[in-house]
C-alpha positions, 0 to 999 in steps of 0.5 A: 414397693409396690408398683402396680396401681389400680384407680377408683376415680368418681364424683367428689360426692362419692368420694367424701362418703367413705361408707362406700369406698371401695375396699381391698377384700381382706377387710370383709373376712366373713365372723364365720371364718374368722372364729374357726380354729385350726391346730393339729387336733382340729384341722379346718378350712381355716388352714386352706390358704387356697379358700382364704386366697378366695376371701383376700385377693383383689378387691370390693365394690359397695353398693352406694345407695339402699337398693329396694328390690321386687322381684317375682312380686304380684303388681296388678295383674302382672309379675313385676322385677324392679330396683329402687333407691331413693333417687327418683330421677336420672342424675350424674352420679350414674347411681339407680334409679326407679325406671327399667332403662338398664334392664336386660330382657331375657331374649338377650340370653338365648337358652342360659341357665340363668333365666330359669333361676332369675325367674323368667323375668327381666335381668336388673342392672346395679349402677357402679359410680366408679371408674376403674383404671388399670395399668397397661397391659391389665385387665379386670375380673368381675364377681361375685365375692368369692365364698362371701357372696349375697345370698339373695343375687350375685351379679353376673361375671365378667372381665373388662380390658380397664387399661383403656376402658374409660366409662363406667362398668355396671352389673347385670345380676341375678335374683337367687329364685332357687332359695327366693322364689319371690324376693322384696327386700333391701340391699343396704348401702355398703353392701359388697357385691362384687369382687375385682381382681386385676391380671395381667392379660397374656396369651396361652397355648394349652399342652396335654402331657404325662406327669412323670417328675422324678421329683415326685416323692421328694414333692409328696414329702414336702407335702406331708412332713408337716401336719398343718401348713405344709402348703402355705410354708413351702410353696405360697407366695404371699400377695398385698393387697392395699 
């Protein structure tokens, strides 16, 4: 039974539009990975349980609206970034709207690196009509889809203390300027854009120390006693994802 619950809570006209519910990650395995074969002969990454741990912990946020992007775009006389959907006045949905008043400048981000690839231009805020609650004691990371990611912008990581935070999380992203120097396009509704993954939060003490297991050759033939799932037999513990 599992006992640990994470909650999606929102208007009830974002929860009867189902297109856009929240999913548990292993319902968006990209076609690429799924068509892959891995046997003795042809050995892939499909057999990587690490990289398939990327594409099926925790879960996806959905954008709940189309959301037109400008970015780099020549609009008069000026360069202009903006988000637009089809809400074209402020509501209680916390849904996008067509103004700037969630956009961050670029100041705010001193010397990052991001500036450069966002184009020196304002960092646009995708609004997230849910809210995320955790059980005492556990947070949330926020990212990009983990090897499954937009290549058009990825919102930037960040992790919230969701056991006692009650408003909603919105996503500063960044326009991939390296591949799309100037970028108009529209994200679909339902796109997924973020990756949420629940922890628990405890605190660490880092220790430096010298690998001398007398149990290393017995690890190293574990390891190698199988041509193909050594790893996912003999050491992965299977999480659930629901």
């Amino acid at each position: 039974m599992l006992n640990n619950i994470i909650e999606f809570s929102s208007d009830e006209r974002i929860i009867e539009d189902k297109e856009i519910h929240p999913i548990p990650c292993k319902l968006n395995i990209p076609k690429w990975f799924k068509e892959l074969e891995h046997d003795v002969v042809e050995r892939t990454i499909k057999g990587c349980v690490p990289f398939l741990e990327t594409l099926t912990t925790g879960y996806l946020l959905k954008t709940a609206t189309d959301i037109h992007i400008k970015h780099n775009v020549i609009q008069g006389n000026k360069k202009v970034s903006n988000l637009s959907t089809g809400f074209h006045q402020r509501n209680n949905l916390n849904l996008n709207t067509t103004d700037d008043l969630d956009a961050h400048p670029i100041k705010q981000l001193g010397k990052c690196p991001f500036i450069q690839k966002n184009k020196n231009l304002p960092f646009q805020k995708i609004l997230n009509p849910w809210k995320i609650k955790t059980p005492p004691g556990y947070s949330c990371l926020f990212l990009p889809p983990l090897n499954n990611a937009d290549d058009r912008f990825s919102i930037i990581p960040g992790i919230v203390d969701t056991d006692n935070f009650m408003e909603y999380i919105n996503f500063p992203i960044i326009m991939n300027g390296d591949k799309y120097p100037i970028l108009e396009t529209t994200i679909k509704m339902g796109t997924p854009y973020v990756q949420v993954i629940p922890f628990k939060k405890e605190s660490w003490i880092m220790k430096i120390g010298k690998d001398n297991r007398k149990d290393k050759i017995k690890s190293l033939y574990k390891l190698h006693r199988k041509i193909i799932h050594s790893y996912k037999t003999t050491w992965w513990n299977k999480k659930t994802w629901k």
